[in-house]
Backbone bond lengths (Angstrom), bond angles and torsions (degrees), N, CA, C in turn:
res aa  C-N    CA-C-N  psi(-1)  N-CA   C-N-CA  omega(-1)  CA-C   N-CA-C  phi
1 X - - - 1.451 - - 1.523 107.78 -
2 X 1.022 102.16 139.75 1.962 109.89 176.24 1.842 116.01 -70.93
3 X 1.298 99.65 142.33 1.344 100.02 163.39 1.610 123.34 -17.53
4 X 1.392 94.26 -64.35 1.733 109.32 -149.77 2.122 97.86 -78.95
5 X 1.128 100.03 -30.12 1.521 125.35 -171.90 1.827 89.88 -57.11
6 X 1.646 98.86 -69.53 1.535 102.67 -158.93 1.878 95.72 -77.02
7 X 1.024 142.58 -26.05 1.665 135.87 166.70 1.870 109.74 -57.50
8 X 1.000 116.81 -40.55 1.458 104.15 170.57 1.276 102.91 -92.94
9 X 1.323 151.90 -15.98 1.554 133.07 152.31 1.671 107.69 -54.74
10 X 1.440 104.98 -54.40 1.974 88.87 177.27 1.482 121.68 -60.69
11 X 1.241 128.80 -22.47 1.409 130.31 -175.25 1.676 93.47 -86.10
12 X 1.239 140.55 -72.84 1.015 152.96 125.70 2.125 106.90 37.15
13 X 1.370 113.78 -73.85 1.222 120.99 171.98 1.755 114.57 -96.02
14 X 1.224 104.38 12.28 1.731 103.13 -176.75 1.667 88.51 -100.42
15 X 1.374 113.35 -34.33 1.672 123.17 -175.63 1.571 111.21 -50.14
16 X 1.399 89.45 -54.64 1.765 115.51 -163.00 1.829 85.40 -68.19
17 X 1.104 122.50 -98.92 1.455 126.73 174.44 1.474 115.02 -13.74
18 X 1.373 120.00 -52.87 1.826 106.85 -179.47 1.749 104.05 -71.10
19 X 1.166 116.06 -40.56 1.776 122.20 169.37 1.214 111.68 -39.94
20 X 1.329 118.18 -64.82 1.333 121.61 -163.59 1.823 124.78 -81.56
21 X 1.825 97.38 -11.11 1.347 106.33 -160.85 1.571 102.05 -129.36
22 X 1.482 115.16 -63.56 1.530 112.65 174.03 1.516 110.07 -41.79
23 X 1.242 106.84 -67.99 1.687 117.61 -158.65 1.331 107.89 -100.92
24 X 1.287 110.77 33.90 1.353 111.47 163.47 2.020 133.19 -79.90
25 X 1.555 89.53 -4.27 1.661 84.92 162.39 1.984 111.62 -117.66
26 X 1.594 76.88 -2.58 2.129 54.99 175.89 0.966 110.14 -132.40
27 X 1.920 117.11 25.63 1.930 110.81 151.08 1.178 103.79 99.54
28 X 1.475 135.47 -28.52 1.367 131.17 -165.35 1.590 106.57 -55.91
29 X 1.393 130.39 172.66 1.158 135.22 166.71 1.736 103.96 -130.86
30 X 1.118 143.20 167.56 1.420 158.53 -92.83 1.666 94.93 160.63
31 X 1.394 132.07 118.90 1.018 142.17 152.90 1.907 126.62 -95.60
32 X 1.219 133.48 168.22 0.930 122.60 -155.47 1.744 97.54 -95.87
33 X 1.278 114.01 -26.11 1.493 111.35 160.59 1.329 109.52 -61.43
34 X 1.748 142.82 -33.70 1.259 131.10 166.24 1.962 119.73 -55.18
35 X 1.104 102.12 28.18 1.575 103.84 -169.05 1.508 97.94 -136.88
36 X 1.393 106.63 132.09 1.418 100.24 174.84 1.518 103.07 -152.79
37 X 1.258 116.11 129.26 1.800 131.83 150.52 1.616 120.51 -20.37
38 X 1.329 119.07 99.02 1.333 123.65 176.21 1.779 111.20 -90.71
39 X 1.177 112.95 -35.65 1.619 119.36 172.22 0.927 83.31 173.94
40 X 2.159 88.05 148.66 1.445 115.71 -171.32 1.576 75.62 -145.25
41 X 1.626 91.08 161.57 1.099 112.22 158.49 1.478 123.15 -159.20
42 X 1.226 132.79 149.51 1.573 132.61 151.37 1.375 141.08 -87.42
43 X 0.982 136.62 134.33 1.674 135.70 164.26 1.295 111.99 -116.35
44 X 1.106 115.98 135.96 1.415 110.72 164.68 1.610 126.20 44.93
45 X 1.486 120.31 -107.88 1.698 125.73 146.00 1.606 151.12 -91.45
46 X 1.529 73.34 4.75 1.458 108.97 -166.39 1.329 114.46 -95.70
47 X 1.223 113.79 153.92 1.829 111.42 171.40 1.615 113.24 -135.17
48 X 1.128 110.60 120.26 1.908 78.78 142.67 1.820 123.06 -158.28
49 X 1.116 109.39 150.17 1.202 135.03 169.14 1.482 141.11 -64.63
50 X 1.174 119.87 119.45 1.722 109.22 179.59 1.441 89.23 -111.18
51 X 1.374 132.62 150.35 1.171 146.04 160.76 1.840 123.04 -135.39
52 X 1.446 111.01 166.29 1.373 97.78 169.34 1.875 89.59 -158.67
53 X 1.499 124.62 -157.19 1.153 145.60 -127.74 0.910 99.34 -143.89
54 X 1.692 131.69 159.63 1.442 135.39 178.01 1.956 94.59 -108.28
55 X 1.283 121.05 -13.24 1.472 148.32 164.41 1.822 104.42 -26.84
56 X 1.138 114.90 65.55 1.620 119.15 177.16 1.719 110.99 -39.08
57 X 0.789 117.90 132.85 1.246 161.36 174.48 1.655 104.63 36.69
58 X 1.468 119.48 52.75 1.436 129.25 163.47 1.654 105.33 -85.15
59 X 0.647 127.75 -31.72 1.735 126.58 164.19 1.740 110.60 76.03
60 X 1.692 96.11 30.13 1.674 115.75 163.29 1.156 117.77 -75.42
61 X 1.629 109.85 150.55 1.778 125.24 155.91 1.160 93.33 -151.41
62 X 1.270 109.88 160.64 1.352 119.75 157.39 1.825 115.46 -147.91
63 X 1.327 111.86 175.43 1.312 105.77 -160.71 1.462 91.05 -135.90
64 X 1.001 106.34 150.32 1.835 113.33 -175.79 1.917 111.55 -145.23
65 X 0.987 103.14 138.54 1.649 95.66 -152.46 1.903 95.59 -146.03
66 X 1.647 94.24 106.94 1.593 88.50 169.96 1.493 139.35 -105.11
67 X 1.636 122.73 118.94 1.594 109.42 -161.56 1.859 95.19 -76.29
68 X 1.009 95.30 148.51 1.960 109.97 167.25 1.572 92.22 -84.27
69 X 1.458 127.44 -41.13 1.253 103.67 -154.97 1.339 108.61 -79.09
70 X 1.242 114.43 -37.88 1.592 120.25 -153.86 1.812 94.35 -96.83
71 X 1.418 119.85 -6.47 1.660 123.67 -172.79 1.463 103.91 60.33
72 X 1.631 134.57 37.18 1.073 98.96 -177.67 1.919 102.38 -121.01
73 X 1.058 128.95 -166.52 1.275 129.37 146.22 1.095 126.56 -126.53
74 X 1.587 141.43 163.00 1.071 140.14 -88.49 1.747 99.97 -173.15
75 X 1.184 128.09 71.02 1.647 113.77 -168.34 1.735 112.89 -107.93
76 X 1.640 104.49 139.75 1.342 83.31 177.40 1.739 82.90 -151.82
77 X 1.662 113.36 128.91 1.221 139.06 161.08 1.586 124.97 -61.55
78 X 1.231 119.59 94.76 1.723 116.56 -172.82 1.789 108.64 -96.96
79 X 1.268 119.34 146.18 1.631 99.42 179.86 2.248 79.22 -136.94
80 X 1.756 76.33 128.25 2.073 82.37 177.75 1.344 117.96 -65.55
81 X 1.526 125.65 128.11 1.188 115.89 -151.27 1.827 92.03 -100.83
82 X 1.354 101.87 -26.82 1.592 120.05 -165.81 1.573 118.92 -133.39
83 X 0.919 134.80 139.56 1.577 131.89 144.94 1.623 116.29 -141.36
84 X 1.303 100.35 125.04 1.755 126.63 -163.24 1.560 95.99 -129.02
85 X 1.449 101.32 142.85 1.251 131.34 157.24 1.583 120.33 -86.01
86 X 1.258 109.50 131.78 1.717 100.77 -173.24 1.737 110.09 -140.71
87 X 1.729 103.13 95.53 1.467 79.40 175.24 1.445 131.62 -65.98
88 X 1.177 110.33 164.36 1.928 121.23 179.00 1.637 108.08 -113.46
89 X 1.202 107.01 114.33 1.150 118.81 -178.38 1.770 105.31 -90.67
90 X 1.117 100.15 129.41 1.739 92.97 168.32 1.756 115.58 -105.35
């Protein structure tokens, strides 16, 4: 699958999924400009994607991951439970 092919399939099912699942009790809708590419990458036949939302303070990502071999894709919804600062002492 091409770059450009598999980036509008991840925005594409991150749309459908935050529509149907985030904002499913208070009506809002999610546009496909509300979706944006956090890192992508390729190997070989493979792809995958981290993405998130312009959606203030839902505390989503999700990761989308495509096999070449098996043709399939791969979705998984993350919501941040935490973010901490940690110094490193040497």
């Amino acid at each position: 699958m091409d770059n450009g092919r598999f980036e509008e399939l991840c925005k594409d099912i991150v749309l459908e999924y935050s529509n149907e699942h985030v904002h499913k009790d208070d009506g809002k809708q999610i546009t496909k400009d509300d979706v944006y590419i956090v890192w992508i990458c390729r190997t070989l036949q493979n792809n995958k994607a981290l993405l998130s939302t312009t959606v203030h303070g839902d505390g989503m990502y999700y990761e989308v991951t495509y096999n070449g071999d098996k043709q399939q894709i791969y979705f998984d919804a993350y919501k941040k439970v935490e973010n901490m600062a940690i110094d490193v002492v040497d």
